[in-house]
ZAKOL-470104 format. One line per 2 residues: number of its first residue (from 1); for each residue x, y, z of C-alpha. Coordinates in Angstrom, 3 decimals, decimal comma. Example, Ala and Ser with C-alpha at 12.3 -4.5 7.8 and 13.67 -1.06 7.14 Angstrom:
// residues 2
1> 12,300/-4,500/7,800 | 13,670/-1,060/7,140;
***
This chain:
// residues 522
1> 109,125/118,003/107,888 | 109,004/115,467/104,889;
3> 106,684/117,375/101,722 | 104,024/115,330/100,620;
5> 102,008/115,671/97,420 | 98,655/113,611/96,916;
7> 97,896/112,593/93,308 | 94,040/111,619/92,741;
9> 91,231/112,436/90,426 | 88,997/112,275/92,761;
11> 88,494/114,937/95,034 | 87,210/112,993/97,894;
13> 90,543/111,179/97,738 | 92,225/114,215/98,275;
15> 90,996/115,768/100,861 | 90,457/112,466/102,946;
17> 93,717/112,079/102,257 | 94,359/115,503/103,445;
19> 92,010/115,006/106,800 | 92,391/110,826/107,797;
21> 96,440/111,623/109,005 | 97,842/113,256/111,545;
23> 101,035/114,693/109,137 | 102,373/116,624/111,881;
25> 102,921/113,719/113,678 | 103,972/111,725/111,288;
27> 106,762/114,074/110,457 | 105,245/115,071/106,798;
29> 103,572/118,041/105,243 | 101,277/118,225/102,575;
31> 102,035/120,815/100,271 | 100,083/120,204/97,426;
33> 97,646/117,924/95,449 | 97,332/116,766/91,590;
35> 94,117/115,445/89,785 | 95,845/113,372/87,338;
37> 99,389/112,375/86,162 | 100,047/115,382/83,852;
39> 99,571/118,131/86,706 | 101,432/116,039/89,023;
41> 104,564/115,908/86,583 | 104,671/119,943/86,279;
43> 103,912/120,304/90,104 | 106,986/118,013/90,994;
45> 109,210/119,755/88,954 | 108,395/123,016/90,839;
47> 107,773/121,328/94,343 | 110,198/118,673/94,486;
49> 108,099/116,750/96,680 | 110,196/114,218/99,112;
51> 106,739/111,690/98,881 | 103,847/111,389/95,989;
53> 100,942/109,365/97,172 | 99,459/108,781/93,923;
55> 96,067/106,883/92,502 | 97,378/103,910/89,818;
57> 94,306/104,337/87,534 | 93,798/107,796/86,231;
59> 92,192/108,921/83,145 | 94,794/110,684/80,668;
61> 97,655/109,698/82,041 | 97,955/106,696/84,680;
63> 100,290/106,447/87,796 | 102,196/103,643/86,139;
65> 102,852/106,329/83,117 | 104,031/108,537/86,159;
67> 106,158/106,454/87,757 | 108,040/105,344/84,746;
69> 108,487/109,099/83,492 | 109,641/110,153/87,203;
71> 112,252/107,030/87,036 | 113,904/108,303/84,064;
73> 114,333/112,033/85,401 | 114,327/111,453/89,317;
75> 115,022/107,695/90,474 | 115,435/108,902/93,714;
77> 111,489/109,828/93,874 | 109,414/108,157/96,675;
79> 105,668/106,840/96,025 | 103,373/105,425/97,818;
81> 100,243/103,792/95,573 | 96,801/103,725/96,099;
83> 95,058/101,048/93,996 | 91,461/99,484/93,788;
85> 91,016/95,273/94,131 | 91,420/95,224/90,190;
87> 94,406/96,787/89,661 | 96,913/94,094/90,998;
89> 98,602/94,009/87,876 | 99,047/97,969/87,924;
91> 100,632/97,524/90,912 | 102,779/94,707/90,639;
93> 103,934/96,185/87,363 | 104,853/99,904/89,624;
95> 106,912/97,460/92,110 | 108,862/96,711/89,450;
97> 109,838/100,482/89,240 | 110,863/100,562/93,142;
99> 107,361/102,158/94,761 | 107,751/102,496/97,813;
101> 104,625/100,692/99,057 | 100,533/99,870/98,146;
103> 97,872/100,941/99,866 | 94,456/99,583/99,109;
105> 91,325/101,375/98,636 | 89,641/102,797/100,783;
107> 92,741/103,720/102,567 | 92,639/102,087/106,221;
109> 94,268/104,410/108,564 | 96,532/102,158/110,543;
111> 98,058/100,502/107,259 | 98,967/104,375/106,012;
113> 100,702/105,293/109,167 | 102,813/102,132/109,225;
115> 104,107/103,094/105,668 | 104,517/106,306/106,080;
117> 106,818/105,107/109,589 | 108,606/103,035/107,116;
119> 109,173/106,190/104,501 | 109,968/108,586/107,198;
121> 112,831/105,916/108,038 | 114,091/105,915/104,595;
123> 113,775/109,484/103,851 | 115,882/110,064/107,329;
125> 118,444/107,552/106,462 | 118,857/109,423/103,043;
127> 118,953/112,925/104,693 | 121,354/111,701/107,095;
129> 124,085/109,819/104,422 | 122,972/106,140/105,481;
131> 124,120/106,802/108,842 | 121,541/104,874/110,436;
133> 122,863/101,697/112,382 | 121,505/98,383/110,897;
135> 119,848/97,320/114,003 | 117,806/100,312/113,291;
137> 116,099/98,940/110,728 | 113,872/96,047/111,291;
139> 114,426/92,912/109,609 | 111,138/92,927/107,538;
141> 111,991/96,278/106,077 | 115,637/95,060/105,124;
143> 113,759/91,976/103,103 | 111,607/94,483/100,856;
145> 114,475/96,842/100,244 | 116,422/93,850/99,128;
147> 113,675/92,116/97,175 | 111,162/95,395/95,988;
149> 113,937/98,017/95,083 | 115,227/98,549/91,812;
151> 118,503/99,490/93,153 | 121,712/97,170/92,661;
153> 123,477/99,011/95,167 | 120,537/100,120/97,645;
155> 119,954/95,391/97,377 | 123,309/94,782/98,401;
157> 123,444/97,081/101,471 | 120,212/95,343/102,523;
159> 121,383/92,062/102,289 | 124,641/93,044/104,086;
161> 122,526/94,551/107,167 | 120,232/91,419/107,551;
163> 123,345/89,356/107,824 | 121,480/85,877/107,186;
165> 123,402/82,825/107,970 | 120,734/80,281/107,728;
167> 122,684/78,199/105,233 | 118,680/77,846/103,079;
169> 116,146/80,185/102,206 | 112,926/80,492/100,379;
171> 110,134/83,272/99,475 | 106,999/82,348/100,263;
173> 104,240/84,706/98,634 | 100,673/84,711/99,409;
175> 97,436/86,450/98,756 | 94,685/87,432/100,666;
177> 91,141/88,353/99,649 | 88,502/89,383/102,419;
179> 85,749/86,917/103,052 | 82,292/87,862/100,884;
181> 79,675/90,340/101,777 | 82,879/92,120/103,963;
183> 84,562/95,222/103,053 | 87,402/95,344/101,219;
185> 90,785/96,433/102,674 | 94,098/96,358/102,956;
187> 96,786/93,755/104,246 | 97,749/95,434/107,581;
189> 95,503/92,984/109,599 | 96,677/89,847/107,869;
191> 100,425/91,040/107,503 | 100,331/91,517/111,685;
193> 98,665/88,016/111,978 | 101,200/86,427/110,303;
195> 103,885/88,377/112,381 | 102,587/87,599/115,203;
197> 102,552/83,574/114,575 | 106,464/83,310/114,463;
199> 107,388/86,744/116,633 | 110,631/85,687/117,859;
201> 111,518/83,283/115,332 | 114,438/83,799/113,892;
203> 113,918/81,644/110,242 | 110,600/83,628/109,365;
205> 110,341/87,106/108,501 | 107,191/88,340/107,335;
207> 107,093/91,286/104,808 | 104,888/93,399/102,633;
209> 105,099/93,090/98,752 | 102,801/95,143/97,254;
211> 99,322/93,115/96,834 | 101,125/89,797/98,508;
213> 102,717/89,307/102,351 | 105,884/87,515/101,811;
215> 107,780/85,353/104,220 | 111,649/84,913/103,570;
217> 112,249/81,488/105,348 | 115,241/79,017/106,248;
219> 112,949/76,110/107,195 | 111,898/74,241/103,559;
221> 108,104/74,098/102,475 | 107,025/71,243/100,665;
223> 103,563/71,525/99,019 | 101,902/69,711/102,387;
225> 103,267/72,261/104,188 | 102,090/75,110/102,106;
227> 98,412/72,986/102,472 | 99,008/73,198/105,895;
229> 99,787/76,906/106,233 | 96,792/77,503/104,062;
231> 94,148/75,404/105,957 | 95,612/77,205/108,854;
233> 94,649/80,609/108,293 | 91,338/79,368/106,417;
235> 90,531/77,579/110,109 | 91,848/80,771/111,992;
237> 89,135/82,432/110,427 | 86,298/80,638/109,622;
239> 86,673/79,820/106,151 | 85,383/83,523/105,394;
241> 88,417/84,728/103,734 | 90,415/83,142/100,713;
243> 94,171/82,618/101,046 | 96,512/81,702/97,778;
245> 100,067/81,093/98,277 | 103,214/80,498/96,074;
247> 106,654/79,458/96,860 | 109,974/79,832/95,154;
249> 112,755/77,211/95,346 | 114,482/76,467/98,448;
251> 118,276/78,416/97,766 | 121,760/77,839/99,907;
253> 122,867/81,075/99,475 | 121,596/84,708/100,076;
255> 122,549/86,191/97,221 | 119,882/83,860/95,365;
257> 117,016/84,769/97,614 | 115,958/86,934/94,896;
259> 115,294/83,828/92,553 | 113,334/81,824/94,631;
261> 111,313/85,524/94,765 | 110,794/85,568/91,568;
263> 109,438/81,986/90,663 | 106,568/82,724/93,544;
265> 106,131/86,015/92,266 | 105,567/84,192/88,373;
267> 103,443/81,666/90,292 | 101,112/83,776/92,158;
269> 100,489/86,402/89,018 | 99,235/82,699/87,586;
271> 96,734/82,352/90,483 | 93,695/82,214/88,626;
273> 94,561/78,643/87,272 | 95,692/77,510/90,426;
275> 94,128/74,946/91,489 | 91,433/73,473/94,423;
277> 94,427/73,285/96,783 | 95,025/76,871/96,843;
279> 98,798/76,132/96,890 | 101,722/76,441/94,202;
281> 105,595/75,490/94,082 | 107,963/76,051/91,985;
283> 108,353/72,849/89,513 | 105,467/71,181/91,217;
285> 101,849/71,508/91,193 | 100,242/74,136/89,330;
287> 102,042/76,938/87,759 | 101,924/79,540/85,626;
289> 101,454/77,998/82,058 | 99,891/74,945/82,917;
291> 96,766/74,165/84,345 | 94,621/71,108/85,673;
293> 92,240/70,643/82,632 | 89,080/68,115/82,380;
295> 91,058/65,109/82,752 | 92,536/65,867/85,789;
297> 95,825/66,170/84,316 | 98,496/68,822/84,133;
299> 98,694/70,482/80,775 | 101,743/72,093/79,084;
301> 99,844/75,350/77,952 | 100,556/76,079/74,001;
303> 99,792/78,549/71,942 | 95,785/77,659/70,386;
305> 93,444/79,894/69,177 | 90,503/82,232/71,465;
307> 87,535/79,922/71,826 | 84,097/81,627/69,769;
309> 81,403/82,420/72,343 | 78,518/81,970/69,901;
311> 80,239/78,241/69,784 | 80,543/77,570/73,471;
313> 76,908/79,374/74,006 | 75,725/76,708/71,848;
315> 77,156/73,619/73,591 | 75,839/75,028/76,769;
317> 72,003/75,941/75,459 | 72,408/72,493/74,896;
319> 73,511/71,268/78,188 | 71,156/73,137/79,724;
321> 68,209/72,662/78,034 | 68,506/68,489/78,713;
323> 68,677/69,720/81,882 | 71,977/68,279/82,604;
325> 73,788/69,769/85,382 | 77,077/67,604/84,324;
327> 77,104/68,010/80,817 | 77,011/71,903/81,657;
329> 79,662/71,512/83,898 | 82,055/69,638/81,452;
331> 81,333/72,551/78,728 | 82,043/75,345/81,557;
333> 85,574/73,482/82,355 | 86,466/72,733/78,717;
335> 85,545/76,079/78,082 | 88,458/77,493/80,668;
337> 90,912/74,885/79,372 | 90,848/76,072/76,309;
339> 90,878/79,712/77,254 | 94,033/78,533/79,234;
341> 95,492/77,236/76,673 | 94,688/80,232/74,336;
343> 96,957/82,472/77,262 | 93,878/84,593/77,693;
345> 94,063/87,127/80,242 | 91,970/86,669/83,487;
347> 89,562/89,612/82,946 | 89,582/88,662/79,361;
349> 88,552/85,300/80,272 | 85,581/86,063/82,731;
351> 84,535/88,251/80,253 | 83,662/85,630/77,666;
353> 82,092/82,988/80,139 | 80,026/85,959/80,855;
355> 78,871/86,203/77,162 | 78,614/82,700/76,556;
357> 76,428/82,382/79,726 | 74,492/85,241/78,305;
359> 74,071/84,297/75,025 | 73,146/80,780/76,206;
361> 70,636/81,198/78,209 | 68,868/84,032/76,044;
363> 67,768/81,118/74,251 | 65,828/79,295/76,785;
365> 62,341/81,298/77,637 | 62,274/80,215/73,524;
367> 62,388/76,229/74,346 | 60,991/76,269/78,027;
369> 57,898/77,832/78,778 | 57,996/80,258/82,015;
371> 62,000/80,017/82,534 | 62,683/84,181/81,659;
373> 62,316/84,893/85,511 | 64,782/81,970/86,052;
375> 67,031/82,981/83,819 | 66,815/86,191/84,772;
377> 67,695/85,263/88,240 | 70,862/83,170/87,248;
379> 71,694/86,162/84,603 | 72,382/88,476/87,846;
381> 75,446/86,323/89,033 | 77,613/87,974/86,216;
383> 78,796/90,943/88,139 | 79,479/88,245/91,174;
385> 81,608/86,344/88,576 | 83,949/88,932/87,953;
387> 85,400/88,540/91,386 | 85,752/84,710/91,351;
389> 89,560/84,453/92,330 | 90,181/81,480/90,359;
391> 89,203/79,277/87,119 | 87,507/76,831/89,132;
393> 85,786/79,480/91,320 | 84,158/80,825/88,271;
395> 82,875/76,908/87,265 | 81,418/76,576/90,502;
397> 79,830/79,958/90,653 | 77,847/79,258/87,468;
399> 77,396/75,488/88,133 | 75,586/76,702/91,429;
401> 73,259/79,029/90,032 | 72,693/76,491/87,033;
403> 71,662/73,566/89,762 | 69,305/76,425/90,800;
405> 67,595/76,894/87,333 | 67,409/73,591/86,486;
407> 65,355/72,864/89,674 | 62,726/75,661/88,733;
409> 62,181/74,421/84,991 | 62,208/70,504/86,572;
411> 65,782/69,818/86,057 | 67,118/66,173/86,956;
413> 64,745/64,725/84,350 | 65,031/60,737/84,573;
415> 64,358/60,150/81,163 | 66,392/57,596/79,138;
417> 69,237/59,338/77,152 | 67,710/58,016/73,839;
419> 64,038/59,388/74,532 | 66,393/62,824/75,689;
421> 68,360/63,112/72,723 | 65,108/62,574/70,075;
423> 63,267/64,762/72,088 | 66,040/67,377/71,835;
425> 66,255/66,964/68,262 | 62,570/67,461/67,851;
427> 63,172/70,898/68,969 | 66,695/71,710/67,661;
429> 66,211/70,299/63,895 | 66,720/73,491/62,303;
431> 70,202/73,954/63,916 | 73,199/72,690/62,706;
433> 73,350/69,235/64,510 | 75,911/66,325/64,143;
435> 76,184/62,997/66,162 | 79,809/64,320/67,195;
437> 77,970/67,545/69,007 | 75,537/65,343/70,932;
439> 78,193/62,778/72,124 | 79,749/65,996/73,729;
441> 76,834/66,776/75,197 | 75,124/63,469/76,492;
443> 79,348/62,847/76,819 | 79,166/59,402/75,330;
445> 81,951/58,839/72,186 | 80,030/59,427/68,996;
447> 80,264/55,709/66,936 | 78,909/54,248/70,425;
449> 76,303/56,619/70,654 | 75,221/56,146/66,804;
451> 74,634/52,345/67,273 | 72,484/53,144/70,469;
453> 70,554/55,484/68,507 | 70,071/52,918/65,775;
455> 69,248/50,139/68,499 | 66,586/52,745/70,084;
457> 64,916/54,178/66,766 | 65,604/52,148/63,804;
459> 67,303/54,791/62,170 | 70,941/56,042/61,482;
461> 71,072/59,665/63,335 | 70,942/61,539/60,128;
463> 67,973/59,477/58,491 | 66,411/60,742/61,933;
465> 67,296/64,318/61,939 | 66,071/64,123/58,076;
467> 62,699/62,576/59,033 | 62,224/65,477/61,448;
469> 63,087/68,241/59,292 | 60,897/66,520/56,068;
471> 58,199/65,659/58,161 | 58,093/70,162/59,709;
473> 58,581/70,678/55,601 | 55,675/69,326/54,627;
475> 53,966/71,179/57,452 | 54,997/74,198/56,200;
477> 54,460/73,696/53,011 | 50,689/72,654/52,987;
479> 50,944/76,527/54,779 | 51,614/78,020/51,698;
481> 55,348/78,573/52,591 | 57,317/79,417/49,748;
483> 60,219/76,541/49,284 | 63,386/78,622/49,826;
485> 61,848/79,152/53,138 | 61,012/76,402/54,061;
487> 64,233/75,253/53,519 | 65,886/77,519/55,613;
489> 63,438/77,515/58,379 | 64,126/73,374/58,501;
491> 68,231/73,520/58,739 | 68,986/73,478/54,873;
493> 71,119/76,209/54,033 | 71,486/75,020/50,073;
495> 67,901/74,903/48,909 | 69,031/72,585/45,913;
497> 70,113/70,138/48,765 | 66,634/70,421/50,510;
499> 65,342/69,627/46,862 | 67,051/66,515/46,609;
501> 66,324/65,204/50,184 | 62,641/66,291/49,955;
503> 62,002/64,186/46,543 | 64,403/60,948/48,244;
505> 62,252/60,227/50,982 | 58,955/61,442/49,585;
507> 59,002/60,110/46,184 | 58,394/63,768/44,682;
509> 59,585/67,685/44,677 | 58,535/70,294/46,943;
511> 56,726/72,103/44,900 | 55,334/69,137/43,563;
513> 54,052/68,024/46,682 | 52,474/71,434/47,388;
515> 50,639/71,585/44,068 | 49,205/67,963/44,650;
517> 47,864/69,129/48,399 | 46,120/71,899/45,899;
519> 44,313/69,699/44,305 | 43,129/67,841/46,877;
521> 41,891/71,078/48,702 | 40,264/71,477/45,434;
***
């Protein structure tokens, strides 16, 4: 019997754990049990455990912390993870430190018992001096030892025992995320699908790495053809689940199978700014570092600063409250370019479309009458958002529920843009608006959209915006208003400036003017 310790702080884990397996029959014992990373380091010294299954996220002290720590001490140590949906980067950063396998939570049954097959193999081979005969072994396993270990010597022998002669050979990685509304689980089912499609085959072997399924192949795959695997398992089932795949380079000799591994590994761990095709290959398409932006084209991603919500929230209000589905549209994918190009993390990115949605539309029950249960409504998607898989999963999430609100506050007005954009500035005059900002948002270039506005009203745009804010002034002013105020409250921020507008296009000051509407009361 193999020992087995389980390393969870939650003590449902554990004792599922403990309960879910058959260990006698697997050939393992569980001897102990750990509630976080510090207890499980003193109990391995004492137990010397031959297998740690062991949570990735723990408060005080984290698997990864764990694994690195045993590495240095024991680098013979066997783990197995357990890891939620949103800790792929926890886990692909504990492959690096030669795990030996991920299981997703909740732990499906049938998925544990094939890895613990696989670690009952290795653990036997060890016990045994690496007596076991290669055929022993199958293929698949050979691939991850060779690929996933961290190991010079323990990659060579693999490579020797798969004795490849294919004269090509290229990693394919993909991911897999369950279709929506359906639990969440791990990739036993899809890994066995894919098995099953070339069983027999000799130039496909289908593997597990970590969070991905890999295929080692010696027949090339050309973007089409990773389309065409792709729309393939999307048909197979349904279109409920989502597939992403990246592929390394296409290498003429074994020993290089590891590069081509790594260039789909640094693909896929770019997957949120893949994009609509799904697909990625190295040197073509969409890769880690560049992404397709508003024009359509390819970008080179450099180094630019984090975009301001309370900026972006703006443009958007904006968008939205013209109730233009497109204009909000071209501020949600500018938005994600720049973030992009600002090398903001995923969650880091979702998490500031999530304020500037927030922070946007907090503004409208202000402008539009009757829209808070709306807004409300569209508000909810932002725990949804979180597990959009990819940039443009996150546009189309919000565009959706945007369509939505703009239908229930009459969206798809058919007003001329001119009788749009004065009406706008009627109600926006006290913010800070330029012609440039509107040309973004009616997305018209700014000289062309001052001589419309000229054609339309008579009047330059800021003569306009200055008639406006005068004309609410003087308003406010026969209210009693004191002039600092006023000026404020009608977008001036120097009240000097407000004096000198205020006596240009009225022939006198403020205060002035208020003492004259005095006397006239009088």
């Amino acid at each position: 019997m193999f020992k087995v310790m389980i390393v969870d702080d939650e003590p449902a884990i554990r004792e599922g754990l403990k309960t879910i397996i058959d260990w006698d029959r697997m050939g393992f014992e569980v001897v102990d049990a750990a509630a976080n990373g510090r207890e499980a380091l003193q109990k391995f010294e004492r137990i010397q455990p031959d297998l740690m299954i062991m949570d990735i996220r723990m408060p005080g002290m984290s698997g990864l912390e764990v694994i690195q720590q045993l590495r240095q001490e024991h680098n013979q140590a066997h783990v197995l993870i357990l890891s939620g949906h949103a800790d792929f980067e926890y886990a692909r950063r504990a492959l690096g430190y030669g795990v030996d396998g991920y299981l997703l939570k909740p732990v499906d049954e049938e998925e544990m018992e094939q890895e613990l097959r696989r670690v009952y193999r290795t653990l036997e081979q060890e016990q045994r001096g690496n007596a076991v005969q290669p055929h022993q072994v199958p293929a698949y396993e050979l691939v991850e030892q060779m690929l996933l270990s961290t190991s010079g010597r323990e990659q060579e022998r693999a490579l020797q025992e798969l004795r490849l002669d294919w004269g090509r050979y290229q990693i394919i990685l993909l991911e897999w995320h369950a279709g929506t509304g359906e639990q969440a689980e791990g990739i036993h089912r899809p890994l066995q699908r894919l098995r099953s499609w070339w069983q027999g085959e000799e130039q496909h072997i289908v593997f597990a790495a970590g969070p991905w399924i890999g295929i080692l192949t010696g027949r090339q795959y050309d973007q089409q053809a990773l389309a065409d695997l792709r729309q393939r398992l999307l048909d197979e089932d349904g279109g409920r689940e989502q597939w992403y795949i990246a592929a390394g380079d296409m290498e003429e000799e074994a020993e290089l199978i590891h590069d081509s591994y790594e260039q789909a590994q640094q693909l896929l761990e770019g997957r949120f700014w893949f994009d609509a095709s799904g697909v990625a290959l190295a040197g073509q398409g969409t890769v880690h570092g560049a992404y397709e932006g508003t024009d359509g084209n390819t970008k080179a991603q450099t180094a630019a600063p984090a975009p301001q919500a309370a900026e972006w929230a703006d443009r958007l209000y904006y968008a939205v409250d013209i109730r233009s589905l497109a204009a909000a549209q071209r501020v949600l994918q500018e938005l994600l370019d720049t973030c992009h190009r600002a090398t903001m993390p995923e969650r880091e990115t979702k998490s500031l479309c999530s304020h500037v949605l927030s922070l946007a539309l907090s503004r409208l029950p202000g402008s539009v009458s009757g829209s808070g249960p709306a807004v409300q409504q569209c508000l909810a998607l932002i725990p949804e958002l979180y597990s959009a898989a990819t940039a443009a999963g996150v546009v189309e999430l919000i565009s959706e529920r945007l369509d939505c609100l703009l239908q229930s506050i009459d969206g798809g007005s058919h007003e001329s843009v001119m009788k749009q954009m004065t009406d706008f500035i009627r109600r926006h005059y006290s913010d800070n608006l330029k012609l440039e900002l509107l040309a973004e948002v009616f997305n018209y270039n700014s000289a062309y959209l001052g001589k419309m506005f000229k054609t339309y009203t008579g009047d330059s745009f800021n003569h306009f915006l200055d008639q406006v804010r005068l004309d609410r002034a003087k308003e406010l002013l026969a209210q009693g208003m004191k002039v600092h105020k006023v000026a404020a409250q009608v977008g001036y921020a120097n009240v000097d400036y407000f004096h000198s507008k205020f006596k240009k296009y009225t022939g006198i000051s403020p205060s002035a003017y208020r003492e004259q509407l005095d006397r006239q009361l009088d």
